[in-house]
N, C-alpha and C positions, 0 to 999 in steps of 0.2 A: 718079885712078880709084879706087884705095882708099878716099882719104877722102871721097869723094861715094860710095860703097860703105857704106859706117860710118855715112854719115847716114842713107842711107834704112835700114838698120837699128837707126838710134838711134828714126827716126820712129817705125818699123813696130812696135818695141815698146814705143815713148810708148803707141800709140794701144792697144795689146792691155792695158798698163795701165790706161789710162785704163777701158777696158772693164770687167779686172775689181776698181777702184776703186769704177766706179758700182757694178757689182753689190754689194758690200759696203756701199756706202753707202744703198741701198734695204734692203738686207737691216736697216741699224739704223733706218733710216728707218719700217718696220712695225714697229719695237717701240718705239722713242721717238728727238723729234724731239732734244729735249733731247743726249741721248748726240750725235747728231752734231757738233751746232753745239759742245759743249763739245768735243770731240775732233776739231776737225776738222786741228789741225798732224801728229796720230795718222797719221789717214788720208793727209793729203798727203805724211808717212815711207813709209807702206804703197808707196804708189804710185811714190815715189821708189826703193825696192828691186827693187822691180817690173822695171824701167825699167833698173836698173843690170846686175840679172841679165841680163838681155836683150841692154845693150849692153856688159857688161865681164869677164862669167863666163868659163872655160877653155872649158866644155862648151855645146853646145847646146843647149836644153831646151826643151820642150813646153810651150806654155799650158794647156794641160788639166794637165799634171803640175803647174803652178804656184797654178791653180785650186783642185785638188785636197787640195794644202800647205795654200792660203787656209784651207781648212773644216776641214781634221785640227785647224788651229791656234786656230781659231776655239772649238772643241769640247774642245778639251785645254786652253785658257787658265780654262777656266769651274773644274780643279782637280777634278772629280767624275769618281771611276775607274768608273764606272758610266756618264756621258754621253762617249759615241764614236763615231768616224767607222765608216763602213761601206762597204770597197771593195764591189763589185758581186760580187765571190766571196763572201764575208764576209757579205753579206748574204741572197746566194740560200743558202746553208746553212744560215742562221737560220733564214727564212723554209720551207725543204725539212721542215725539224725538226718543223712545227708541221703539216704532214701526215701525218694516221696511217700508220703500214708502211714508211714512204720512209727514214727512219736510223734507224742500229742502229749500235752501239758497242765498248766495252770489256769492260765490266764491273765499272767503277768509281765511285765516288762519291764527289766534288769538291768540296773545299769553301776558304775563304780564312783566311788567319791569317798575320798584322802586313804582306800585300800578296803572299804567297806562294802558289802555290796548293799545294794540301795534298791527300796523298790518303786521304780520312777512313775510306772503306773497299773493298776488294777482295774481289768475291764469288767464292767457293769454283767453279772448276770454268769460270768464265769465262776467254777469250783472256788478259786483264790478269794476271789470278793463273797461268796456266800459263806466262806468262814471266818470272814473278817478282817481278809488281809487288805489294808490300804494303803497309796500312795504315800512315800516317806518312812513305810518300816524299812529297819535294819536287819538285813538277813544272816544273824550267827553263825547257823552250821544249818547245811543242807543235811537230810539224816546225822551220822556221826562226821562229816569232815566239815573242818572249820574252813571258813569261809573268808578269816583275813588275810587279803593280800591276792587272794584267788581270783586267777585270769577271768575273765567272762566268759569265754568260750566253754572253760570247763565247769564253771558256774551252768550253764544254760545245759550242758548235758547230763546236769545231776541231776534236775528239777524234772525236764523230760523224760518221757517214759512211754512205752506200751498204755492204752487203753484200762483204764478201771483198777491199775496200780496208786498205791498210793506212795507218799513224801513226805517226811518230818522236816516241820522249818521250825527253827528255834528264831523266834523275832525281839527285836529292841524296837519299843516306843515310846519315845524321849516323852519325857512328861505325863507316863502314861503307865508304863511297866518297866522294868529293867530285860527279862527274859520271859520268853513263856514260849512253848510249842504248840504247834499245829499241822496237825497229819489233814493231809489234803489229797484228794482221788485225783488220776491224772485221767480228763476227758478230751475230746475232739473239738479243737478251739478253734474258731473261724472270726477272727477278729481284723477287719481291713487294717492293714500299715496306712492306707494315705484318705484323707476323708477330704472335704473341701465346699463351701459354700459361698454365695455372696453376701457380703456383709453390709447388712440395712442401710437402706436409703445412699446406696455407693454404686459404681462399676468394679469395684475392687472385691477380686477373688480371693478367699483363701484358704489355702492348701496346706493341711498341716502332714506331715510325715514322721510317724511314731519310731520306721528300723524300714533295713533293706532286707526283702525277700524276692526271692524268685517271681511272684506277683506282684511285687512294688510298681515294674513299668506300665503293665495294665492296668493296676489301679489307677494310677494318675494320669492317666489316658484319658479314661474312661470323665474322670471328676474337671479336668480341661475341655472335653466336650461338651460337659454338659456344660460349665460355666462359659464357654465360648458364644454357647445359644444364647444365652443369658445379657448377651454385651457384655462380657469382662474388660476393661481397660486396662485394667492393670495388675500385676500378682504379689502376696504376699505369701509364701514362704517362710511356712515355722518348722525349724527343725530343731526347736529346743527338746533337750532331755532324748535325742536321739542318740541312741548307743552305737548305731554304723549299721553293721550286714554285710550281703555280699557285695564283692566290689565290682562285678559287670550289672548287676542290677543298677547301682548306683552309678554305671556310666551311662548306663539306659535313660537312665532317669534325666542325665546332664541331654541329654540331647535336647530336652525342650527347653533346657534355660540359658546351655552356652553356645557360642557359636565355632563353625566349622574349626578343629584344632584342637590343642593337646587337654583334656581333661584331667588326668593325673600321669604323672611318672614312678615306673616301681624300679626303685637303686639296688640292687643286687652288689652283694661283696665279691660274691662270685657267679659267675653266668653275666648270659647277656641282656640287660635293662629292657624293661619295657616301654611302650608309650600306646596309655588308652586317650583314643581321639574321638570328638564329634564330630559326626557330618553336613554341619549346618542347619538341619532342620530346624533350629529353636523358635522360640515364640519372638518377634517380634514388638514388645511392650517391655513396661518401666515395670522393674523386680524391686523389692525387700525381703531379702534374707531376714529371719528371728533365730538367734543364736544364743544358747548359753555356757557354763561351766561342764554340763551333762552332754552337752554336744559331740560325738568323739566319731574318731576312725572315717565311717564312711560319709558322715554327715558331714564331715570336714574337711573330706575330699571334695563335695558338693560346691557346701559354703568358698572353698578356697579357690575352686574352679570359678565358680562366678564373680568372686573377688577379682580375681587376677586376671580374669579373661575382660571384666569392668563391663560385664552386662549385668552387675545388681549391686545394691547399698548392704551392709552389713547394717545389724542394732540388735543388742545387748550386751552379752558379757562374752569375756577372753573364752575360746573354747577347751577343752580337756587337754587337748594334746596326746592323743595315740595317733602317731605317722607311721607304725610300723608293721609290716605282714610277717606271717607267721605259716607254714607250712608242718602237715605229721609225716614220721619216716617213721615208717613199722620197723620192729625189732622182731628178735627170734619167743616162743612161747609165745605170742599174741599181744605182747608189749607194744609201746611205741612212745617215740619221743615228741614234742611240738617244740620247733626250733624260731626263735626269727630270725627270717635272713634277707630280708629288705628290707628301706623304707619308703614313706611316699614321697613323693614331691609336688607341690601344687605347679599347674605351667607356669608360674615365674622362678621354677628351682628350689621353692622355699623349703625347709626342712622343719616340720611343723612339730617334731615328735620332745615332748616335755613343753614345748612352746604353747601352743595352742595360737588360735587365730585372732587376731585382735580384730575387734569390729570398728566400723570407721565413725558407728557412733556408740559408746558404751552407757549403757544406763542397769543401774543394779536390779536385782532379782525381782520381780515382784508376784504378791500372791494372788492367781487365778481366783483361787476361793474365796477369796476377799471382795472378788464384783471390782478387783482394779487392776487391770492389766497396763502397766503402765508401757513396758515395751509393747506391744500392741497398739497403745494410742499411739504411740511416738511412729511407727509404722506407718498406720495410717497416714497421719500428718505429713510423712518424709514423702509419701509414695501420691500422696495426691499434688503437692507441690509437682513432682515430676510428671506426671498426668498432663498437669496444669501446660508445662513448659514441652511435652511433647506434641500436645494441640497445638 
């Protein structure tokens, strides 16, 4: 009785193998015939594990649970911390994000460094900062998922959330704790991306740029108005420790600093490339980019645009290096996968992605909270020389 028991569930999970064999096999079969036929001892291991789980594991398990291993593994063998699987929670949160008024947050701003996530900055006055969270922790694990190696994108829609819900962050503070957690309410956070003043006893503006949102281009509108009243001669441009954003915001934004022409190029492996362009409006005046390590994606479409288009000076440090986009293709059950399948290109071609942007003058890190900005001095210094030389 048993072992005629044992058969029919050796069959029953040959066959549920076999099932999702084919589907793996169609799945390479739409991208090349090739990969099959050379892999095909591959696949008949696949389906041999398959098969074995089914008839020799302790536990009982789900074909969907087993499915769903197939694609994490599938997505995670490709080595890119940016293409990942998307449970159906994971996904509808993404997706919740990208409707106006529905999440609302911390009060933080997130950024990556050597696969860690980092917290680049903590606004004054928000839930994050009233429980102590400050600039330079290390964020472990959002609730229960860890956090090394974790894209941003899916970082930033863990943290988010619905109104008066709360978030467990387990933090590292070098020199201070090893681990400790903090459950923090998610509130309605109105924090400007781009702030900007003139800087004493100068003509020189400046305009710092925290991330790109959908209000990025009328902020810094609004902050070039007002310094324009002011007599600005000339602009400085911090986009250190900025993690990117959306990338039409951030061509919005090139319209005031580069001139009529190509702002970035998206390379498609497959389809047809883009080209986001400005239309000339820019400012007229002598720029300084402030650039660091933390710099990434859409700050370095900016920075690289104005590099290469040679209407502004770089200064500080090499930038992160994220050239790459990333699109979600919904699955079945509510799933969905986030693939990359571009990269960027600055207008002179360049392919920025692991590289990052070298500035034309590099000077190392220095501490704000110290009372000495040393990129900052050097800025000024660069940018009033050219001031000097465009009277």
């Amino acid at each position: 009785m048993g072992r005629s028991f044992q058969k029919y569930e050796n069959d029953n999970w040959f066959t549920r193998g076999l099932v999702i064999f084919a589907f793996i096999v169609l799945f390479f079969v739409a991208g090349s015939v090739a990969v099959v036929v050379t892999n095909y001892n591959h696949m008949g291991n696949l389906v041999k594990v398959i098969t074995l789980i089914g008839s020799r594991y302790l536990e009982p398990v789900k074909t969907t649970s087993l499915v769903d291993g197939a694609i994490r593994g599938l997505v995670d063998s490709l080595n890119d911390p940016y293409s990942v699987y998307l449970d159906p929670d994971m996904l509808s949160k993404i997706l919740q994000e990208q409707i106006k008024g529905t999440i609302d947050g911390l009060g933080i701003l997130v950024g990556l460094n050597d696969g860690y996530l980092v917290v680049v900055r903590s606004y004054t006055g928000t839930p994050a900062r009233r429980k102590g969270i400050v600039d330079g922790d290390i964020i472990l694990k959002i609730g229960d998922h860890d956090t090394k190696n974790m894209d941003l994108e899916t970082a930033v829609s863990l943290i988010k959330g619905p109104v008066n819900t709360k978030v467990k962050l387990t933090i590292k503070r070098t020199g201070v704790f090893d681990e400790k957690e903090f459950e923090i309410p998610r509130k309605k956070i109105n924090v400007p991306t781009a702030e900007g003043y003139l800087l004493p006893q100068t003509k020189i503006g400046y305009i710092s740029i925290a991330q790109f949102t959908e209000g990025t281009p009328q902020e810094v509108k609004n902050v070039l108005e007002l310094l324009k009243k002011q007599d600005m001669k000339g602009i400085i441009l911090d986009l250190r420790d900025n993690p990117g954003g959306e990338l039409r915001a951030t061509v919005k934004v090139a319209e005031y600093f580069v001139p009529k022409g190509p702002v970035v190029y998206i390379d498609y492996r497959f389809g047809k490339d883009e080209t986001y362009s400005a239309e000339g409006n820019n400012l007229k005046m002598p720029i300084v980019v402030l650039v660091n390590r933390m710099s990434a994606s859409a700050a370095e479409i900016l920075a690289g645009a104005i590099k290469d288009r040679k209407t502004g000076f770089l200064i500080g440090e090499k930038t992160f290096g994220k050239g790459i986009v990333q699109e979600i293709f919904t699955l079945g059950d509510g799933a969905g996968v986030k693939l990359t399948t571009a990269r960027y290109l600055t207008p002179s071609k360049h392919d920025i992605n692991k590289k990052g942007i070298v500035p034309d003058v590099y000077i190392e890190h220095s501490s704000k909270l110290a009372g000495k900005d040393t990129q900052l001095q050097k800025a000024v210094e660069v940018l009033e020389k050219k001031m000097k030389e465009t009277a």
